[in-house]
RODO-2510 file (C-alpha; in nm, 4 decimals, decimal comma):
residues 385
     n   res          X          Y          Z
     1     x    -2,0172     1,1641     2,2187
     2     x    -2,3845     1,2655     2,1524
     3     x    -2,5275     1,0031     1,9532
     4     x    -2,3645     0,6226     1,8921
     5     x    -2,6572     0,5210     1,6322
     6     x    -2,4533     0,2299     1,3876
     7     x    -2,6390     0,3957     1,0880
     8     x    -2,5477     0,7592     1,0851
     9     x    -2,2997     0,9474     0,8562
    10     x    -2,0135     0,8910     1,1031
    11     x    -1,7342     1,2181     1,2371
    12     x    -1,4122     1,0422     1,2103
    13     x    -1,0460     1,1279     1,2918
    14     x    -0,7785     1,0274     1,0166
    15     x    -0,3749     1,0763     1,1580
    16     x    -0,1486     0,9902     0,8817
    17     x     0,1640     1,1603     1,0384
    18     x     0,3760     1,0526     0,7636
    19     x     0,6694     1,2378     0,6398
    20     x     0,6783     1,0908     0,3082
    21     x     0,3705     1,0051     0,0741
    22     x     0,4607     0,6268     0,1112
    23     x     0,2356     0,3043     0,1207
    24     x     0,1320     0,3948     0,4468
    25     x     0,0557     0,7445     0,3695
    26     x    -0,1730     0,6556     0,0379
    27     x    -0,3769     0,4267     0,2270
    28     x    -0,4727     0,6636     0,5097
    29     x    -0,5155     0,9170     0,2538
    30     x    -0,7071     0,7026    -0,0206
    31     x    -0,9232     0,6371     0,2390
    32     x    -0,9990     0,9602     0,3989
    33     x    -1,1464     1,0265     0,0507
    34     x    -1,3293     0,7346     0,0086
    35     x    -1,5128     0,8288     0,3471
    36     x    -1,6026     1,1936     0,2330
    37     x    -1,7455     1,0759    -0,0451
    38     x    -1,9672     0,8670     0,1081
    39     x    -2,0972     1,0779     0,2847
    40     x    -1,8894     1,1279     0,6344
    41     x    -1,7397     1,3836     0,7990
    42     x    -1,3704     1,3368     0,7543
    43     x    -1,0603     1,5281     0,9521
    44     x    -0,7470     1,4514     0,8468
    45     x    -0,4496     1,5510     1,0619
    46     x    -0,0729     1,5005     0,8693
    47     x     0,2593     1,5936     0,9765
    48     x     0,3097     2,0175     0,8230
    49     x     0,5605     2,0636     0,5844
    50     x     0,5652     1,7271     0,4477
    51     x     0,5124     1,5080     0,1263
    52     x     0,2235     1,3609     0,2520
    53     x     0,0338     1,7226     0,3530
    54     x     0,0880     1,8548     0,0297
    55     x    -0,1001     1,4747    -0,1444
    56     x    -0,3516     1,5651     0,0785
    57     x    -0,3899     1,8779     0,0448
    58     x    -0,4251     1,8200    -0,3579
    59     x    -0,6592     1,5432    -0,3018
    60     x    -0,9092     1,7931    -0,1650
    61     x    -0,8916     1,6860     0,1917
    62     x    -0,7689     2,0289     0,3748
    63     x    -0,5277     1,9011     0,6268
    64     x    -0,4762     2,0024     0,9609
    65     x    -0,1193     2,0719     1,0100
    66     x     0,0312     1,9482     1,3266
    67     x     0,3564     1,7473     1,4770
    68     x     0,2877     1,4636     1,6200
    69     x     0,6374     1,2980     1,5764
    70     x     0,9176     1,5489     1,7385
    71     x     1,0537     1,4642     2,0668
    72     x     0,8247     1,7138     2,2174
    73     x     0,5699     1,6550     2,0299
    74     x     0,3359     1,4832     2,2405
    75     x     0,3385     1,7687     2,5189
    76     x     0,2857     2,0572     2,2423
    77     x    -0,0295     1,8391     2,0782
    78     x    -0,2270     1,7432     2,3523
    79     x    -0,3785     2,0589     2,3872
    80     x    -0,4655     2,0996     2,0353
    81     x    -0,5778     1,6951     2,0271
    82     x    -0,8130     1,7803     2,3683
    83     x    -0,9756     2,1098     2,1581
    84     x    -1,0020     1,8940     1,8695
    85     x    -1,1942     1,6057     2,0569
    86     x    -1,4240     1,8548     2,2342
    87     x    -1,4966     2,0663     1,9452
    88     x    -1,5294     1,8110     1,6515
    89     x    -1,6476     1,5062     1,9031
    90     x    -1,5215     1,1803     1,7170
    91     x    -1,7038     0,9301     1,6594
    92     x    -1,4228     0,7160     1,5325
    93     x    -1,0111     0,7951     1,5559
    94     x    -0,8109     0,6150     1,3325
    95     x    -0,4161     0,5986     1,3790
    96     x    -0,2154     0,4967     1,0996
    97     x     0,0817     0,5119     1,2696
    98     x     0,2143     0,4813     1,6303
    99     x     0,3587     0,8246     1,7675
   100     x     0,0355     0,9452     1,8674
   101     x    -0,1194     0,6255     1,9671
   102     x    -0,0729     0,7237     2,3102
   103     x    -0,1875     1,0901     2,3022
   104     x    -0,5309     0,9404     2,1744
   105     x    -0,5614     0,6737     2,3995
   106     x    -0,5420     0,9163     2,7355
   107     x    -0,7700     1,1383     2,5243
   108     x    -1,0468     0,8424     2,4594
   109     x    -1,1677     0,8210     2,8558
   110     x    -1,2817     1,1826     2,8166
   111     x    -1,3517     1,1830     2,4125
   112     x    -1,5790     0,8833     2,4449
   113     x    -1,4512     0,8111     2,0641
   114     x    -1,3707     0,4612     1,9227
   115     x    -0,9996     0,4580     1,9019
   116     x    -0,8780     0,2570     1,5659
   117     x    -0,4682     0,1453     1,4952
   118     x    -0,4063     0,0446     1,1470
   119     x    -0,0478    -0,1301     1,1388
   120     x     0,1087    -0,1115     0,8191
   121     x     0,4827    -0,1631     0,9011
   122     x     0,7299    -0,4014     0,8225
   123     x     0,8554    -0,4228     1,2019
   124     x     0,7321    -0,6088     1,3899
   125     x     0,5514    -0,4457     1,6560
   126     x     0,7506    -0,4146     2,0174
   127     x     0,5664    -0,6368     2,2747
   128     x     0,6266    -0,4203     2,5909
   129     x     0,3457    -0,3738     2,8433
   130     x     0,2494    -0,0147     2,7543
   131     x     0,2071    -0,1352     2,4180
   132     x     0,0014    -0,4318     2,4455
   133     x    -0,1951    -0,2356     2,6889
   134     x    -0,2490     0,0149     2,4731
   135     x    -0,3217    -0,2253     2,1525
   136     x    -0,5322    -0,5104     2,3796
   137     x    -0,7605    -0,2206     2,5808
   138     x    -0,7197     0,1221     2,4907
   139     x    -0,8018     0,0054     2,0781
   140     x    -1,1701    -0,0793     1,9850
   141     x    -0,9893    -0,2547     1,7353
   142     x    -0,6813    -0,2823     1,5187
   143     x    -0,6516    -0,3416     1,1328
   144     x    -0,3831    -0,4849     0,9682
   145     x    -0,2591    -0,4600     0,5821
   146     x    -0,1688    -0,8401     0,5754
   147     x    -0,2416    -1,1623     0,7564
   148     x     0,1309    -1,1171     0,8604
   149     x     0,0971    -0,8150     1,0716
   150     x    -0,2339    -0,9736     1,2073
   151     x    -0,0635    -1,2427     1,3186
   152     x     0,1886    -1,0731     1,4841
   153     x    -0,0882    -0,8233     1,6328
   154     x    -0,2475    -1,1265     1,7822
   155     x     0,0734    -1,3112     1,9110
   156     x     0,3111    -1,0034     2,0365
   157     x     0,0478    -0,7581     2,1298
   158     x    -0,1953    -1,0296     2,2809
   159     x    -0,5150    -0,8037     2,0979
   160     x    -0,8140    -1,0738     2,1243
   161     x    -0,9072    -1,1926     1,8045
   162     x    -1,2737    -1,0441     1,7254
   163     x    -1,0679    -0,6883     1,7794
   164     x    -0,8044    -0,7824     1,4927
   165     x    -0,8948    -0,7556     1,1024
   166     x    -0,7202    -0,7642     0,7948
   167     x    -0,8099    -0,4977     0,5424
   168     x    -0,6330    -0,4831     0,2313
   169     x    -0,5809    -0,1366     0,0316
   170     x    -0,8483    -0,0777    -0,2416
   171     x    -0,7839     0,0449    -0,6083
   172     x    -0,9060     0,3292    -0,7477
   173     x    -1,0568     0,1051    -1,0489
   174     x    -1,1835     0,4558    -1,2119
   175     x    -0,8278     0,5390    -1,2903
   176     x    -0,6953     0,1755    -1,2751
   177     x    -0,8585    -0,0561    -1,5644
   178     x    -0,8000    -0,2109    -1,8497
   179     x    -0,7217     0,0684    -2,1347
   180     x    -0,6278    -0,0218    -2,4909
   181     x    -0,6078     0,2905    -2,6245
   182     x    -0,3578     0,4301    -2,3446
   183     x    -0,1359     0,1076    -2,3944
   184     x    -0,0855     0,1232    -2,7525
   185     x     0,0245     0,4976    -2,7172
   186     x     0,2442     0,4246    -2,4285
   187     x     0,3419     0,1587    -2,5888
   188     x     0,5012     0,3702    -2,8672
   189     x     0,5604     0,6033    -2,6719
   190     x     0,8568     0,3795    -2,5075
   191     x     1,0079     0,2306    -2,8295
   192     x     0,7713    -0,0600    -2,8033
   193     x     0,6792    -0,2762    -3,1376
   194     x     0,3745    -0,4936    -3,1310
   195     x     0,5984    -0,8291    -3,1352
   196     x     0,7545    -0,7188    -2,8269
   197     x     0,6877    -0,8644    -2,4377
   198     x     0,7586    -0,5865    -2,1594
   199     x     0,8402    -0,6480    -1,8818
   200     x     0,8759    -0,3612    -1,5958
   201     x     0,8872    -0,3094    -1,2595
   202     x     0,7405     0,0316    -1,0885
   203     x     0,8341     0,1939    -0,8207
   204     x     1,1339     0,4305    -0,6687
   205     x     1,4477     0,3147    -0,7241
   206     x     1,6099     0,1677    -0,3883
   207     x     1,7690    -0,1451    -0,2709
   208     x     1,4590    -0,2674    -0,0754
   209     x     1,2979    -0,2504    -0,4310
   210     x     1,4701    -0,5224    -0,5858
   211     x     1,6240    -0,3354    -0,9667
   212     x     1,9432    -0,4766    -0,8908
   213     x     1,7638    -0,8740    -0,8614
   214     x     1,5149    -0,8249    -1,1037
   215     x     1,7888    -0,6809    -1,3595
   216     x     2,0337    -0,9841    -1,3026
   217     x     1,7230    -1,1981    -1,3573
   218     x     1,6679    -1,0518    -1,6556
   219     x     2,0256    -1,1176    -1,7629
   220     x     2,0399    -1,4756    -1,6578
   221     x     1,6992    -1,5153    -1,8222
   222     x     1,8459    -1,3871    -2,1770
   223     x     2,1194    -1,6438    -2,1058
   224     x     1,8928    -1,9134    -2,0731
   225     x     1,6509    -1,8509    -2,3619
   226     x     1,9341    -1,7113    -2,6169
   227     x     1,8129    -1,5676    -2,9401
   228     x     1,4539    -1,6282    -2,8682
   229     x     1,4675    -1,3995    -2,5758
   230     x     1,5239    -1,0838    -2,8184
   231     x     1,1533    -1,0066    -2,7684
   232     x     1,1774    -0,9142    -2,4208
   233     x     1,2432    -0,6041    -2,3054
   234     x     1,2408    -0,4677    -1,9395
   235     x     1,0697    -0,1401    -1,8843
   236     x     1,2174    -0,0271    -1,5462
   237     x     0,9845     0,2811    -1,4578
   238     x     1,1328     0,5508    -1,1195
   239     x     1,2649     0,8062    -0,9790
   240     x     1,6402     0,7785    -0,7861
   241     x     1,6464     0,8332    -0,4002
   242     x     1,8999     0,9153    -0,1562
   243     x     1,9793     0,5280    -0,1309
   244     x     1,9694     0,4562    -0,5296
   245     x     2,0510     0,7136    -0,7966
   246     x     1,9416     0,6662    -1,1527
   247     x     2,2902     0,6464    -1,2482
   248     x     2,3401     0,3435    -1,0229
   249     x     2,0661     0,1505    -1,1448
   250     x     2,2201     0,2181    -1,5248
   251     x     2,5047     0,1327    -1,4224
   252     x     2,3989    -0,2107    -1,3023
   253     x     2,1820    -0,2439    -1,6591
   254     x     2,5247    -0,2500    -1,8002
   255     x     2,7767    -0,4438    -1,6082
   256     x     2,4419    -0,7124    -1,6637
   257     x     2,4597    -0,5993    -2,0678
   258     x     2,1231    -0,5472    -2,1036
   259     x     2,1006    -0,2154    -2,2031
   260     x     1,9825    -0,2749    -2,5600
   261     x     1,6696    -0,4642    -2,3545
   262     x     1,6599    -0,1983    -2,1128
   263     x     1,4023     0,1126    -2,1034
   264     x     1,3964     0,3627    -1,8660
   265     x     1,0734     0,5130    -1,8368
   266     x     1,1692     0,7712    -1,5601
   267     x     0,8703     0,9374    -1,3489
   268     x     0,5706     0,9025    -1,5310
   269     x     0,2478     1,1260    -1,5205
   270     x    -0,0022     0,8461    -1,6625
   271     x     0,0679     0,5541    -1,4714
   272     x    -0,2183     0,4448    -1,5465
   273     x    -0,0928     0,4008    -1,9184
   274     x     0,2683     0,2470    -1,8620
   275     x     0,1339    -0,0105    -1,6848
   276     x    -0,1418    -0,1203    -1,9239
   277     x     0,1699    -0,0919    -2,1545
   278     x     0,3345    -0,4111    -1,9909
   279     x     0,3020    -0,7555    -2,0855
   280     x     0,4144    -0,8455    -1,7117
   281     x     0,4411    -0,6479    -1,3857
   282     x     0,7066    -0,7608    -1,1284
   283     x     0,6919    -0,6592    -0,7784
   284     x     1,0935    -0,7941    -0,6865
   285     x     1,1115    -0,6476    -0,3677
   286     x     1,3548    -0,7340    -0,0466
   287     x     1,1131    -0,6767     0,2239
   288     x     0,8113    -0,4591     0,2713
   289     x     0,5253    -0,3911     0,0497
   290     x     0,2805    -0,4873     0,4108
   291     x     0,0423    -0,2640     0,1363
   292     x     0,1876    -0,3061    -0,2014
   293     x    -0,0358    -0,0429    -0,3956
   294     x     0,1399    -0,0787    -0,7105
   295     x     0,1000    -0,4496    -0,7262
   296     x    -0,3076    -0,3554    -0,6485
   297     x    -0,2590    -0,1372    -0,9679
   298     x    -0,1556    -0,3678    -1,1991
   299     x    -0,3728    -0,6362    -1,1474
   300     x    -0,6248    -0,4034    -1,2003
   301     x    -0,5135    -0,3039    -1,5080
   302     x    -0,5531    -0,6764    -1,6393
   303     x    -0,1421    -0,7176    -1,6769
   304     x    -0,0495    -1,0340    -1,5090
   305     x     0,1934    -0,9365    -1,2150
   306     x     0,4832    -1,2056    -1,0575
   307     x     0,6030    -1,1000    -0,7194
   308     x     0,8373    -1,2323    -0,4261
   309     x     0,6610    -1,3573    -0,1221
   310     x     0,7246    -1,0557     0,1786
   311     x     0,4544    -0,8414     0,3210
   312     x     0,0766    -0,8694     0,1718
   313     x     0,2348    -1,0494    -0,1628
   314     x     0,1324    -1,3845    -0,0268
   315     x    -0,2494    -1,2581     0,0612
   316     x    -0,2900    -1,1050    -0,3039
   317     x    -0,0948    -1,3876    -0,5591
   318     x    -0,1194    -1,7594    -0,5414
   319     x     0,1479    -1,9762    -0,4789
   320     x     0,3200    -2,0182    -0,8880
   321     x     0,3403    -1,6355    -0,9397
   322     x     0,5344    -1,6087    -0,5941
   323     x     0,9480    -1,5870    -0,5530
   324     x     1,1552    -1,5754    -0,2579
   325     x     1,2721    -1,2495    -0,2312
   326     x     1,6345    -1,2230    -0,3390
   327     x     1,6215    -1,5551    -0,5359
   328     x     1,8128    -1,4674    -0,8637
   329     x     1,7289    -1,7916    -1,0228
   330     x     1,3692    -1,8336    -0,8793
   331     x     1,2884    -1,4721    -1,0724
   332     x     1,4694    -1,6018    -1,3686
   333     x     1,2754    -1,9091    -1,3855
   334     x     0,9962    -1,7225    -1,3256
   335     x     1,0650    -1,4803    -1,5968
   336     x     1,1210    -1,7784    -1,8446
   337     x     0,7862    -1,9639    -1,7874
   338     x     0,6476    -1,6370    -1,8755
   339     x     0,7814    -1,5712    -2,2020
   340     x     0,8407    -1,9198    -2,3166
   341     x     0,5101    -1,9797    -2,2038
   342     x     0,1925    -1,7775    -2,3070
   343     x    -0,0887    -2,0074    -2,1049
   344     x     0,1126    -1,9466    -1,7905
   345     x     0,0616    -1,5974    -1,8131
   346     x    -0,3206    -1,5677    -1,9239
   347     x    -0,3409    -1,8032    -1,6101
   348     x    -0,1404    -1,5211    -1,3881
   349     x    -0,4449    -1,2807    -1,5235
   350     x    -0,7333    -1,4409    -1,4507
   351     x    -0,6677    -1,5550    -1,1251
   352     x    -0,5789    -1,2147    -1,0231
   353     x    -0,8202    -1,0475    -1,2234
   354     x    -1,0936    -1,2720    -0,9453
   355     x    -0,8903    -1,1787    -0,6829
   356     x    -0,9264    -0,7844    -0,7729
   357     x    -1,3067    -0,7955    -0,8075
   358     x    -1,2741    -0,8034    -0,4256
   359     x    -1,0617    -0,5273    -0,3659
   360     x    -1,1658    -0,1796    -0,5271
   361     x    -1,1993     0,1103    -0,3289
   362     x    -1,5754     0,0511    -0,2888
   363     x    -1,4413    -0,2892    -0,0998
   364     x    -1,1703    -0,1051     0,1171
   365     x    -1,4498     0,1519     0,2518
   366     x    -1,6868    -0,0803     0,3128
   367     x    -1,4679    -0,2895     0,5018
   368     x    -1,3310     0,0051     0,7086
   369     x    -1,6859     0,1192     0,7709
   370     x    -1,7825    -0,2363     0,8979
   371     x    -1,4940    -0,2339     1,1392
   372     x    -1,5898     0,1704     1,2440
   373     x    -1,9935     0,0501     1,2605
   374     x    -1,9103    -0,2671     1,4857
   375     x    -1,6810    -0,0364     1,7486
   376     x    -1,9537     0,2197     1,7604
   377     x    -2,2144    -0,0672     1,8674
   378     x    -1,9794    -0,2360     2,0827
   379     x    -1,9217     0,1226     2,2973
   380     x    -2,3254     0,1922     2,2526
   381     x    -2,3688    -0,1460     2,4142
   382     x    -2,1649    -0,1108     2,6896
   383     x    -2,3059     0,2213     2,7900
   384     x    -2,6014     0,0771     2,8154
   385     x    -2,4865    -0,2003     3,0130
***
C-alpha cells in the first residue's frame, strides 16, 4: 500500500458473496453505495449468477463476478484475489461473510490492506483455533450487527475488545420518511377506511418470520377485545418461498377466521407507502433479524413498530414494545395495549422516532468509515514503529 494517510478518499474491497439479496446482502450492498458517494473508491465482489449480483448491479455498483463459496472455490480465486490486490491495492477489505475470510487473510501479509469481518449471522460463530486466529490477528477489526454477535465475537473468538464494534444498518431516510400523501393512497388502495387500525407485518413469508404467531395473535386478540376489535385489520404484506407458500399462510388466516380482518398485500413496489399505511408494524419473528432492515424502515417512517426480542430487536426497541419470540399470548397482549390503548402507541413512536435520528445512512457510513480510518492509523503506526 502506497499511502496510509487517515484523511484520504479511501480504495476499499466490499465481498458480499451472498446468494440471495438477504439482510446480509443489503447491508454490504447499502453500504458499498453509501461509500461511493462519498467520495471512495468502491469494488464490490458478489457471488455471479445470483440475487444479490443482479441488486447490485441495479444499484449502480458494477460487480465483479466471482465464486468464492464452491468447494473449489478458494483454489480457483486466489489468483484472481492476488491480481486484484496488486492491481487495485486496498486500502481497506471488508468481508461480510466467512468463505473467503481465509483467502484474504493469507493475501493481507503481501496486500498490506486492513482486513475488516462484519458478522451478521444468527450462528454463533465456531470457536476453533483457525478461526479465532484468524478473527483475533489476521482482522484489524470486526463489526458486528448487534451487541449479541459482539458478545459472542468477544467470548468465542477471544477478538480484544478495542478491535470489536457494533454498527447497526442505516436507513435510507430519502426513501424512508414520514409520507401522508403515499399513506392515504395506499391506504385506499388496500380497502382501508379512515376509522380503521392496520396492523401488518412485512417481509417473505416463512416460518422463521413468525405469520403463523402473529396471525393466531391476532385471533386471540379479536377474542379478547370482541366487538370493539372490528377496527383492526392485519395487513400481512410478502411473497411465498420454498418453505411457506401463499396458500399456506391463507390457509392459516382461515382455520384462525380472520379472513374478513385479513389483507394480503402481496409484493409491493412502494414499500415505502404500505408501510406509512400502517397504524403498527410487527416484526414477529422466530430467530434472526441480527440486521432487521425492515424494522429500521418502519420506524423511520414514524409507524410505531412492536417486535420479539432475537437478534438486533433488543438494541433498536425498549423493553414494553419487546415479546418473546413465539409467545402467542405475549403478542396478543401486546396487540391489545395497542388498540385499546392510543397513548401506548404515540409512546412506541417517539421513543423510536429518537432512536432513528441515530441511525440513517449518513450514521452507518460514518461509523464504518471511523472503524476503516482507525485500522488505517493503527497499520500506519506500526510501520513506523
Amino acid at each position: 500500500m502506497n499511502d496510509l494517510s487517515p484523511t484520504i478518499s479511501m480504495r476499499i474491497v466490499q465481498v458480499v458473496n451472498v446468494r440471495w439479496f438477504n439482510a446480509t446482502a443489503w447491508y454490504g450492498l447499502f453500504l458499498s453505495s453509501l461509500l461511493r458517494e462519498a467520495g471512495h473508491t468502491v469494488r464490490v465482489i458478489c457471488l455471479p449468477d445470483t440475487d444479490s449480483f443482479a441488486r447490485a448491479r441495479d444499484m449502480g455498483l458494477d460487480p465483479e463476478p466471482l465464486d468464492l463459496n464452491g468447494p473449489t472455490a478458494p483454489v480457483k480465486a486466489f489468483g484472481p484475489l492476488k491480481r486484484l490486490v496488486r492491481d487495485f491495492s486496498p486500502h481497506i477489505v471488508n468481508c461480510h461473510r466467512g468463505e473467503s475470510f481465509l483467502l484474504w487473510g493469507l493475501l493481507k501479509a503481501a496486500g498490506g490492506f486492513g482486513l475488516v469481518r462484519t458478522r451478521g449471522d444468527q450462528r454463533p460463530p465456531k470457536g476453533n483455533l483457525p478461526n479465532v486466529l484468524l478473527h483475533a490477528k489476521a482482522a484489524d477489526a470486526v463489526i458486528a450487527t448487534s451487541s449479541g454477535i459482539a458478545a459472542g465475537v468477544r467470548r468465542i473468538l477471544r477478538v480484544p475488545e478495542d478491535k470489536v464494534h457494533v454498527i447497526y444498518g442505516g436507513v435510507d431516510t430519502g426513501r424512508f420518511h414520514p409520507d401522508a400523501k403515499a399513506r392515504e393512497a395506499m391506504r385506499a388502495a388496500l380497502g382501508l377506511s379512515s376509522g380503521e387500525k392496520a396492523v401488518g407485518l412485512v417481509g417473505r413469508f416463512d416460518t422463521v418470520k413468525g405469520q403463523k404467531e402473529l396471525i393466531a395473535a391476532f385471533a386471540r386478540l379479536r377474542e379478547q377485545m370482541g366487538g370493539t376489535a372490528r377496527g383492526l385489520r392485519l395487513v400481512l404484506a410478502g411473497f411465498g418461498t420454498s418453505s411457506t407458500g401463499e396458500e399456506a399462510v391463507r390457509a392459516w388466516v382461515r382455520e384462525a377466521d380472520i379472513g374478513e380482518s385479513t389483507i394480503f398485500a402481496g409484493r409491493c413496489d412502494d414499500v415505502n407507502a404500505l408501510m406509512n399505511a400502517l397504524d403498527l408494524g410487527v416484526v414477529a419473528s422466530l430467530g434472526s433479524e441480527t440486521i432487521a432492515r425492515v424494522a429500521l424502515e418502519i420506524m423511520a417512517c414514524g409507524v410505531p413498530l412492536i417486535g420479539t426480542r432475537v437478534g438486533v430487536m433488543p438494541d433498536l426497541l425498549a423493553d414494553d414494545a419487546l415479546v418473546p419470540p413465539g409467545d402467542v399470548n405475549a403478542m396478543a397482549t401486546a396487540l391489545c395495549r395497542f388498540a385499546a390503548d392510543a397513548a401506548f402507541g404515540e409512546t412506541l413512536r417517539l421513543e423510536q422516532g429518537r432512536r432513528m435520528a441515530h441511525l440513517s445512512g449518513k450514521d452507518f457510513l460514518q461509523q464504518t468509515v471511523r472503524v476503516y480510518r482507525d485500522v488505517l492509523t493503527r497499520i500506519r503506526s506500526r510501520s513506523r514503529s
